[in-house]
RODO-30376 format. One record per residue (C-alpha): residue number from 1; residue in three letters; x, y, z. Coordinates in Angstrom, 2 decimals. Layout:
<recs>
<rec k="NUM" r="ALA" px="X" py="Y" pz="Z"/>
...
</recs>
This chain:
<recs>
<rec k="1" r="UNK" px="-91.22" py="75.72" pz="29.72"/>
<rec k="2" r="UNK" px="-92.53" py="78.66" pz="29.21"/>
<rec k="3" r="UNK" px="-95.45" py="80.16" pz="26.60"/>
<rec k="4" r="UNK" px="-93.09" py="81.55" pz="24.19"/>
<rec k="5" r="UNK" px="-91.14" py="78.26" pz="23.89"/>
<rec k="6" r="UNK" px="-94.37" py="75.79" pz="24.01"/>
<rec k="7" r="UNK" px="-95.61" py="78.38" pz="20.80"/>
<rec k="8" r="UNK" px="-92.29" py="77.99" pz="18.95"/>
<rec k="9" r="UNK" px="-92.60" py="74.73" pz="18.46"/>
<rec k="10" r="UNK" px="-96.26" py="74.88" pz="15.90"/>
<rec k="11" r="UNK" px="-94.66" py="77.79" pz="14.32"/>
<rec k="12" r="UNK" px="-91.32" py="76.54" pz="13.38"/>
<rec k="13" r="UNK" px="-93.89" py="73.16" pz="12.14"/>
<rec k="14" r="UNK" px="-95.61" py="75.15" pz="10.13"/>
<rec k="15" r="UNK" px="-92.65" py="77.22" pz="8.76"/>
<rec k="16" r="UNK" px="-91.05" py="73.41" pz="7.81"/>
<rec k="17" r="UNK" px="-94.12" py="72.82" pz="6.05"/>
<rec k="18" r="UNK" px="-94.48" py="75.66" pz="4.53"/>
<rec k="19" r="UNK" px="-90.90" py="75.25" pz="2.52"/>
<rec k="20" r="UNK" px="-91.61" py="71.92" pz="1.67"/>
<rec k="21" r="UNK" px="-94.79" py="73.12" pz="-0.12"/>
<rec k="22" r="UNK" px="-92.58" py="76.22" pz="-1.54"/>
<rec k="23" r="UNK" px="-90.83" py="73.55" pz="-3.23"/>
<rec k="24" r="UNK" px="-93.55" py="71.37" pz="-4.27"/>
<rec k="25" r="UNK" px="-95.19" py="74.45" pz="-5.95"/>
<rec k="26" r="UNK" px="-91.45" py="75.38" pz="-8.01"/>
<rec k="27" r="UNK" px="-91.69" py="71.66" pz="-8.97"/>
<rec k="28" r="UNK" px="-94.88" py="72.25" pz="-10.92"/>
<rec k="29" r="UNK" px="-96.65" py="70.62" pz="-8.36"/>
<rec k="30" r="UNK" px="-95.51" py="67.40" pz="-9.29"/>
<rec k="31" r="UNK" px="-96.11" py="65.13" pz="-6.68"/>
<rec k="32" r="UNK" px="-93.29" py="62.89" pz="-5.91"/>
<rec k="33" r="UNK" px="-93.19" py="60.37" pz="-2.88"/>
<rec k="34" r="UNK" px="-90.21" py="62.09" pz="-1.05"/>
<rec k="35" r="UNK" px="-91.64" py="65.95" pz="-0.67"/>
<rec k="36" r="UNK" px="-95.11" py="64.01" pz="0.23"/>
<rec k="37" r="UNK" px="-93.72" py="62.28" pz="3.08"/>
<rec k="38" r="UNK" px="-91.36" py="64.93" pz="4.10"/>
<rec k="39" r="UNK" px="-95.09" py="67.30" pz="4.06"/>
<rec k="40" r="UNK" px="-96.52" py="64.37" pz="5.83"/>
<rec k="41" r="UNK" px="-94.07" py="64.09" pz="8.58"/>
<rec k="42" r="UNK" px="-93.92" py="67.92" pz="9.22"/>
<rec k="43" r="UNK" px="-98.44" py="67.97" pz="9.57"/>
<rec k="44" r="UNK" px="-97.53" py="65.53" pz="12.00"/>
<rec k="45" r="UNK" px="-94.91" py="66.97" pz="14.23"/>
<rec k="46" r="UNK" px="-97.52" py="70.44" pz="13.96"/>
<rec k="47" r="UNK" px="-100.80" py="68.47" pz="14.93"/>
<rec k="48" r="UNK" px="-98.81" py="66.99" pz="18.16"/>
<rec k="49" r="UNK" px="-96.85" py="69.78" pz="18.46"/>
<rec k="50" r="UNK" px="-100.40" py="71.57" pz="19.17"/>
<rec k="51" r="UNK" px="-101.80" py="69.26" pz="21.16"/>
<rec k="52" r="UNK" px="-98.97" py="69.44" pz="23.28"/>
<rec k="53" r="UNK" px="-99.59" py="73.27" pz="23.49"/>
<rec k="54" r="UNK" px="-102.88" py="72.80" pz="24.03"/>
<rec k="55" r="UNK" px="-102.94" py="70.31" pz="27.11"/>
<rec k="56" r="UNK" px="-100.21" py="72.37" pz="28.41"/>
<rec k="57" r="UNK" px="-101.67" py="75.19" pz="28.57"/>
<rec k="58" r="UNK" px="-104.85" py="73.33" pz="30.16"/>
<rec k="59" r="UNK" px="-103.09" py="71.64" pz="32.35"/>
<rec k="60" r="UNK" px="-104.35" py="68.23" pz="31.34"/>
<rec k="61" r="UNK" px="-101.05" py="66.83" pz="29.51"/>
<rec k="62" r="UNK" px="-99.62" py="64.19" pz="30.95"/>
<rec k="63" r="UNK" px="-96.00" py="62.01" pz="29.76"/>
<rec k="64" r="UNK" px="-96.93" py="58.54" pz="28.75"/>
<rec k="65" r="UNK" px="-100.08" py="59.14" pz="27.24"/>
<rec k="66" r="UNK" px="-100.85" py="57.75" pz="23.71"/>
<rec k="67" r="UNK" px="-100.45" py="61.44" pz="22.04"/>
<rec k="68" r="UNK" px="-97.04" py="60.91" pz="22.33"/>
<rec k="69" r="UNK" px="-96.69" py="58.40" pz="20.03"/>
<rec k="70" r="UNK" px="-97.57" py="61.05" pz="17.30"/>
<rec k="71" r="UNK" px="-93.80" py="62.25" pz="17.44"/>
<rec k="72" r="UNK" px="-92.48" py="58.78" pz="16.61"/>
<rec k="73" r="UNK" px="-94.72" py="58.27" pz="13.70"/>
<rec k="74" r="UNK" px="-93.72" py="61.61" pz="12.30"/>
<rec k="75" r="UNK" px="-90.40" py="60.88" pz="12.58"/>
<rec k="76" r="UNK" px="-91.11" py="57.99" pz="10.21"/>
<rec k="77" r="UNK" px="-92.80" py="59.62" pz="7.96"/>
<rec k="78" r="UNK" px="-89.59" py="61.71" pz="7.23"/>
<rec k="79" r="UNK" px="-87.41" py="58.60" pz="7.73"/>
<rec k="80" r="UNK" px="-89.40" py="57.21" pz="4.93"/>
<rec k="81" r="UNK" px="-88.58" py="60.14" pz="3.00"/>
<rec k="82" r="UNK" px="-85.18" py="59.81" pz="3.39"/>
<rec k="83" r="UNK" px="-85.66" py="56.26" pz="1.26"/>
<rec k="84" r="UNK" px="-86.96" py="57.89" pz="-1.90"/>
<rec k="85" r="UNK" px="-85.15" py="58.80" pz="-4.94"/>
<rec k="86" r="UNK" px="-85.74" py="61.62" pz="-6.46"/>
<rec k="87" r="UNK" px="-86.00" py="61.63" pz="-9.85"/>
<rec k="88" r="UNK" px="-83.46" py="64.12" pz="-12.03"/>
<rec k="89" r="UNK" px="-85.26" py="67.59" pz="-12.13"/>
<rec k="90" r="UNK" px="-86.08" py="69.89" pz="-15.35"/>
<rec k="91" r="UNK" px="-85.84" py="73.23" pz="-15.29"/>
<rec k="92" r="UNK" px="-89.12" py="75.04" pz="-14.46"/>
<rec k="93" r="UNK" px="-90.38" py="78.56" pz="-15.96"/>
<rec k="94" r="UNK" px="-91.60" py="80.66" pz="-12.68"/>
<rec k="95" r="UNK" px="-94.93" py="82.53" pz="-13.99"/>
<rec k="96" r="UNK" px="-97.83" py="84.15" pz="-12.59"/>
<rec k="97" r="UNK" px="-99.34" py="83.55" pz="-9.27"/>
<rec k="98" r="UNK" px="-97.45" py="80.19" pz="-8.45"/>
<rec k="99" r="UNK" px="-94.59" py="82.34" pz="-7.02"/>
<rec k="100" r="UNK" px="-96.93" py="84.20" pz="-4.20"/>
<rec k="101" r="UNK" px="-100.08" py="81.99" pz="-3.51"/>
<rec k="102" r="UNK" px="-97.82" py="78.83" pz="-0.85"/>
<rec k="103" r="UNK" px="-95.90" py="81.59" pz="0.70"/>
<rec k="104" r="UNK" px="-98.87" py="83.94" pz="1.17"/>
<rec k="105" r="UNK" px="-101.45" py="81.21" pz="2.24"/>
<rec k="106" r="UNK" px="-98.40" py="80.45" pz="4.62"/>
<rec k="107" r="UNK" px="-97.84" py="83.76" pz="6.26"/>
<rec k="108" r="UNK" px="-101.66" py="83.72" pz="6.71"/>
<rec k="109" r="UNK" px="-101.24" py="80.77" pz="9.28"/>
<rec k="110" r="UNK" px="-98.49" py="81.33" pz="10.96"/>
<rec k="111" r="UNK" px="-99.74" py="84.65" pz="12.31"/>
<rec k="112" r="UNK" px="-103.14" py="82.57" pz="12.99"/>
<rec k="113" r="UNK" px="-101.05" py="80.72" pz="14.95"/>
<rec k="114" r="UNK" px="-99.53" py="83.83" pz="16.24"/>
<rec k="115" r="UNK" px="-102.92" py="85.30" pz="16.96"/>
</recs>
C-alpha cells in the first residue's frame, strides 16, 4: 500500500472518534454505555491503526504478530455497543463554548496527524 493509504486509515479513526465525542458533548456530556464503547472501539482501531503505520513504515511489521489482535478487540468494543439501549433523549439548549471546543480540539489532531 502506499503512504497516502497507510495515513488514511488514523485519520478517518480519529475523524470516527471525533463525531462520537461531537455527540457526547450535544448530549450534555452525559455519559451513557453505548457512545462510551462506540469511543472505546474507535481509540482502538486508531492506536492499531498507528502502529500499523508505524511498523510499516519501519519496516518491522510483520502478519501474525500479537498487535493484530488489537483490531478484533475493537471490533468488540463496538459490537458491545451495538447491545446497549439508549435511553429516550431530551432536548438540549446549545450554548457557549460546548458547540466549538470537541470539533476544534479535533481539527487540532487530525492535522497533527497530518503533520
Amino acid at each position: 500500500m502506499s503512504g497516502a493509504t497507510n495515513l488514511a486509515y488514523p485519520v478517518g479513526d480519529t475523524v470516527l472518534l471525533m463525531l462520537t465525542v461531537a455527540v457526547i458533548a450535544l448530549n450534555g456530556w452525559r455519559l451513557q454505555a453505548a457512545w462510551l464503547l462506540l469511543a472505546l472501539g474507535f481509540v482502538g482501531f486508531g492506536l492499531i491503526d498507528s502502529v500499523y503505520l508505524v511498523g510499516i513504515a519501519d519496516g518491522t511489521w510483520a502478519p501474525g504478530n500479537v498487535g493484530e489482535g488489537g483490531w478484533p478487540l475493537a471490533m468488540l468494543f463496538m459490537a458491545a455497543a451495538s447491545l446497549e439501549s439508549l435511553p429516550r433523549t431530551t432536548a438540549v439548549q446549545l450554548r457557549g463554548m460546548r458547540l466549538l471546543v470537541a470539533p476544534a480540539l479535533f481539527a487540532i489532531m487530525a492535522l497533527g496527524v497530518l503533520v
